[in-house]
C-alpha positions in Angstrom: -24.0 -16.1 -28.4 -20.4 -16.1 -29.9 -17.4 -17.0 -28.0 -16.2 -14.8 -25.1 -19.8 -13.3 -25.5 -21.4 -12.4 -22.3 -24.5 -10.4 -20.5 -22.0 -8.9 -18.4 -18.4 -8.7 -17.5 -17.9 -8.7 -13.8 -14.7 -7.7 -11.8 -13.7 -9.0 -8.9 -14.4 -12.3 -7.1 -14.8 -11.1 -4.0 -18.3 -10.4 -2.1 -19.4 -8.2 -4.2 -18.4 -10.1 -7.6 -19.6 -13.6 -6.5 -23.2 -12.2 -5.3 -23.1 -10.3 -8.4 -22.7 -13.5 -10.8 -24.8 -15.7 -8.4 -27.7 -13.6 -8.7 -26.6 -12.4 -12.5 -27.2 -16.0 -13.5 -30.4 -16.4 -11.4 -32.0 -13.7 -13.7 -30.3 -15.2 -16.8 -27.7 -13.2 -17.2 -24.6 -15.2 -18.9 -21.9 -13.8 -16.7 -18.0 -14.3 -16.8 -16.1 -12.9 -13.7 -12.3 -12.0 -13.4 -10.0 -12.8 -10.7 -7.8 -15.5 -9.3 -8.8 -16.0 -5.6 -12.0 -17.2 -4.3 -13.9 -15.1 -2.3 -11.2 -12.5 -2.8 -9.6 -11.1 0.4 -12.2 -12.6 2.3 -9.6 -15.4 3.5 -7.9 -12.3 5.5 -10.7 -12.0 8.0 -10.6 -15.2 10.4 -13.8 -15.0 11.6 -16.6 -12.8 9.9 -18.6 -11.6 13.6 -21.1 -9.5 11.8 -23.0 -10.7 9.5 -26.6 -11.3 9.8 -27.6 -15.3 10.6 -24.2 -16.6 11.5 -24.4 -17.1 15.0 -20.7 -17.4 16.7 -19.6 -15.6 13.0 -18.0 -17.5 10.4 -14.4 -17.9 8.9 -13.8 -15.7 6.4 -11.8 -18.0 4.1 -15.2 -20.7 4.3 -17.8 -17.6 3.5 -15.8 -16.7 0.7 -15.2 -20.1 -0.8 -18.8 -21.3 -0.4 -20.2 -18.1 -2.4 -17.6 -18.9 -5.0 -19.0 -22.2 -5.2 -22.8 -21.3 -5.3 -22.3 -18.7 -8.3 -20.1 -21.7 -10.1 -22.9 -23.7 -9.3 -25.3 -21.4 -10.6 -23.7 -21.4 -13.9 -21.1 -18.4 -13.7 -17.9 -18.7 -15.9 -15.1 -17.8 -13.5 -11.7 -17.6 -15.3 -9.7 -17.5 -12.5 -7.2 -15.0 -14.3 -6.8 -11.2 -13.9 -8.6 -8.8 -16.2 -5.5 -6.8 -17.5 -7.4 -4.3 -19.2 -10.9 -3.1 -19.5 -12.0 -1.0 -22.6 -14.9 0.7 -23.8 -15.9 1.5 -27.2 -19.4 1.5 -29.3 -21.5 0.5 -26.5 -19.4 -2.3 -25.5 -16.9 -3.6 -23.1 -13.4 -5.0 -23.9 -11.2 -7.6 -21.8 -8.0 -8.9 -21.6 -6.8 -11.0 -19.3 -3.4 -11.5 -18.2 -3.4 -14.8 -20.3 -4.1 -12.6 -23.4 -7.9 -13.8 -23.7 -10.3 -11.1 -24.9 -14.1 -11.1 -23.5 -17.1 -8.3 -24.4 -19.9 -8.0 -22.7 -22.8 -4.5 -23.0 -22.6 -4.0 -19.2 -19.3 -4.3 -17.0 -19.5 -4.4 -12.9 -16.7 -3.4 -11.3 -15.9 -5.4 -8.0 -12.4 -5.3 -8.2 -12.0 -4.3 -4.4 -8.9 -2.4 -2.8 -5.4 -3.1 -2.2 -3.7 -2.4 1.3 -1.6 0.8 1.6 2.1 0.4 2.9 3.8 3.3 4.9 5.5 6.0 3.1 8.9 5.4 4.2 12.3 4.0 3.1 12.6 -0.2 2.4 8.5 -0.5 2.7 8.9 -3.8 0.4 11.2 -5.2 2.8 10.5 -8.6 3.9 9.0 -8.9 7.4 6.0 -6.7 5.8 2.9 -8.6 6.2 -1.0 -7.4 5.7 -2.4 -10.5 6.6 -2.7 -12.2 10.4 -4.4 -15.3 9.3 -1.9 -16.0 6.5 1.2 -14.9 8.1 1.4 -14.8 11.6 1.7 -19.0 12.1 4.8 -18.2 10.3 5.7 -17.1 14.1 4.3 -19.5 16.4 6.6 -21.3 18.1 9.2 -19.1 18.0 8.7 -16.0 21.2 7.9 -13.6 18.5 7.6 -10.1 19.3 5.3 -8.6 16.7 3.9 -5.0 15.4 0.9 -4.5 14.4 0.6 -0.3 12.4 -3.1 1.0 12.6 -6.0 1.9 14.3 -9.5 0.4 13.1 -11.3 -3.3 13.2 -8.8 -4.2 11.2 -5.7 -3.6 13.2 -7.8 -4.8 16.0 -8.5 -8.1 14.1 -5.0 -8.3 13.5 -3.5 -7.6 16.8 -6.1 -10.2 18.6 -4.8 -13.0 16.0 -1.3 -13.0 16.4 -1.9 -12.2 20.6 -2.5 -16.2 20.3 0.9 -16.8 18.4 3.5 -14.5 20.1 5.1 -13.6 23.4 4.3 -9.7 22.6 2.1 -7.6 20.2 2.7 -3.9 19.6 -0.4 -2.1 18.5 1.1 1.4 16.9 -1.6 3.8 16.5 -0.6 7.3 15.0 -4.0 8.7 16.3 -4.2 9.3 20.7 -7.2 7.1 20.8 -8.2 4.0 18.6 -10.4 3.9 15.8 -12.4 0.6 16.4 -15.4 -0.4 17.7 -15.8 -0.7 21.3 -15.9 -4.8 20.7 -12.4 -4.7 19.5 -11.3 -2.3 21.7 -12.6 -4.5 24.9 -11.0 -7.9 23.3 -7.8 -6.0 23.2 -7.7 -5.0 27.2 -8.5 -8.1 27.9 -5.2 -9.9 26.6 -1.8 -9.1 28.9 0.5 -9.4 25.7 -0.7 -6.6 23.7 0.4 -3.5 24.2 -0.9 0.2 22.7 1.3 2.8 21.8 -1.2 5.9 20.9 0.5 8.9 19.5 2.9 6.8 17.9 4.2 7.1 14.4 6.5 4.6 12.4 8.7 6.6 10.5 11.2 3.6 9.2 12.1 0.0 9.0 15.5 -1.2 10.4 17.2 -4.7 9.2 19.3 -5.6 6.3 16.9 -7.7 3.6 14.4 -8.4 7.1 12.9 -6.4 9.1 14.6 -6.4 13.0 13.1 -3.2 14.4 10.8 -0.2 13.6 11.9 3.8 14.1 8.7 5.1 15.9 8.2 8.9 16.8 5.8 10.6 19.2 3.7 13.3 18.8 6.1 14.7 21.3 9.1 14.1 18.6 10.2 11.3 20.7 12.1 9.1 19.2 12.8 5.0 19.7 13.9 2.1 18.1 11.2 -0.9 18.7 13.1 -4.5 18.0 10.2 -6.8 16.5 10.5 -10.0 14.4 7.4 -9.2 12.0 5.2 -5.8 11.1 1.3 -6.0 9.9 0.2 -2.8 8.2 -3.3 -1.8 8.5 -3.2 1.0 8.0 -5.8 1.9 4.9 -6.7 0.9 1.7 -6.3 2.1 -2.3 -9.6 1.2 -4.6 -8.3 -1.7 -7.2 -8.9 0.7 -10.6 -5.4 0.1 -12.5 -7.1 -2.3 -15.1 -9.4 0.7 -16.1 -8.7 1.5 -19.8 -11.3 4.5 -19.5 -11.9 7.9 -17.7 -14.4 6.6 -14.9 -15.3 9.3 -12.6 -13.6 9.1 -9.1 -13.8 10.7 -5.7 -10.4 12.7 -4.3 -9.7 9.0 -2.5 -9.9 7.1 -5.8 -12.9 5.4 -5.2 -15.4 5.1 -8.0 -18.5 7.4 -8.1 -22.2 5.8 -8.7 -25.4 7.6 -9.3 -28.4 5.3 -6.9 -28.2 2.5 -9.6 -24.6 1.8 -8.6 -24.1 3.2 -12.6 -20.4 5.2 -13.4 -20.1 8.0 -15.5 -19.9 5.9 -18.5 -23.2 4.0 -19.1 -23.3 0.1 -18.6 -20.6 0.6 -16.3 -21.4 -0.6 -12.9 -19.3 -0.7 -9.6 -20.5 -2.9 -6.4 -18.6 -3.1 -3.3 -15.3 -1.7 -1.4 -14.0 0.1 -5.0 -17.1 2.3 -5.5 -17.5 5.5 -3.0 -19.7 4.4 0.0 -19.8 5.2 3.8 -19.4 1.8 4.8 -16.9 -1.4 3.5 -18.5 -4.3 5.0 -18.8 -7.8 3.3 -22.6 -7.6 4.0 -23.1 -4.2 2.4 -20.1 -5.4 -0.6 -23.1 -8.1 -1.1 -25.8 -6.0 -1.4 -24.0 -3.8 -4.0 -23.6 -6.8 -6.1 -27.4 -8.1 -6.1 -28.3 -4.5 -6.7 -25.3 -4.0 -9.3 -26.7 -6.7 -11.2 -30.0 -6.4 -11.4 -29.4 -2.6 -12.7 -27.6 -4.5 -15.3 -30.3 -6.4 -16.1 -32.6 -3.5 -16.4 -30.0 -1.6 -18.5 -29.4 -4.4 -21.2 -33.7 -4.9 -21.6 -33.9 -0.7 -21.7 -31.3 -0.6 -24.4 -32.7 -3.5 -26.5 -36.3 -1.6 -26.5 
């Protein structure tokens, strides 16, 4: 096999990613797989509660890292560099990395994940904006920190409960009049005195010169206030990781990519596995199953096309 030849191209290092190329190479597959973090946002969860055989759950940072390390060991090429751009053309997939290096491959899996959304309003890239509790909020311990936490679901939940044990106060600002979360989350949250829940609540702007100081909030009784906090984490929804698509990939209204039931695109040998395809439910668990699955499609594809 020439240089930069592989079986498959694969996206994304995350769940989905690593599983693929860990069981890619187990069915002797000669895999390469794009992206710069191990275990991909995986080291954003501090404790992974639900997935099967980890009793007690498991950091998210160590499940990521040790699935890196079992597809490495198992022989997959990660380059530990973005893919830039992915291409299509004769039957074959193109790409670049952001180093300049081209790869090809007859099959491509995307597992490139999704990025989080930041509010719609004035200064959203001002500083203060964080989308991570386990990588940001011991920025504030130690110092009284009052701290806002925008959303509704596990993951605002998951937030809200890790920075509980690092500041004085917690604001959990949920548009919506009830939460979104599972009743586990929701029960956690009750439990601890320094969080408290503003339903019906909207953040409608940032206030602070090059920092954030305070959030403009509105009810849905056109209420308005001025909340002072010393940090903000968004969680507040997610956009599929599809910018280093070179090709016209069917997508659902949300972005996400479309499979038939062999996790297949519209183009063939184009594969997607995890939270960037269209599914009805973004776990790590299920981001792992796509992968295994992904793969072994791949697999079949490459054997059906060589017949």
């Amino acid at each position: 096999m020439e240089e930069n030849q592989y079986d498959v191209i694969i996206v994304g290092t995350g769940p989905a990613g690593s599983t693929a190329a860990l069981y890619g190479q187990r069915l002797g597959l000669n895999t390469v797989v794009f992206g710069d973090t191990p275990g991909g946002i995986t080291y954003m969860i501090e404790n992974i509660m639900n997935f099967p055989g980890f009793l007690g759950g498991v950091p998210g940072t160590e499940f990521g890292v040790k699935l890196f390390q079992q597809a490495q060991t198992e022989g997959a090429l990660f380059t530990m560099s973005r893919l830039k751009e992915l291409n299509h053309h004769e039957n074959a997939f193109t790409g670049t990395d952001d180093n300049g290096l081209m790869y090809t491959a007859p099959c491509a899996i995307i597992a490139s994940g999704r990025v989080p959304k930041r509010l719609p309003v004035a200064h959203s890239e001002m500083k203060g904006i964080n989308f991570c509790s386990v990588c940001d909020g011991p920025l504030f311990r130690g110092k009284n920190a009052t701290l806002a936490v925008v959303g509704s679901d596990n993951a605002a939940g998951q937030h809200a409960m890790t920075l509980s044990r690092i500041a004085d106060k917690v604001f959990l600002i949920c548009r919506s009049q009830t939460l979104k979360m599972d009743a586990v989350h929701q029960q956690l949250i009750a439990a601890q005195d320094n969080i408290e829940i503003l339903n019906g609540t909207e953040v409608t702007g940032y206030k602070g010169l090059d920092l954030v100081e305070a959030l403009n909030v509105k009810t849905n009784e056109d209420e308005t206030s001025e909340i002072p906090v010393d940090g903000v984490f968004l969680a507040i929804g997610w956009t599929p990781n599809t910018k280093m698509l070179a090709m016209s990939v069917d997508q659902n209204s949300g972005g996400y990519l479309q499979t038939d039931d062999k996790l297949m695109t519209s183009i063939p040998g184009l594969f997607a596995a995890g939270d960037v395809r269209d599914t009805d439910l973004w776990q790590v668990l299920t981001a792992c199953a796509d992968g295994a699955r992904a793969v072994k499609n791949v697999a079949d594809h490459i054997i059906a096309n060589k017949s």
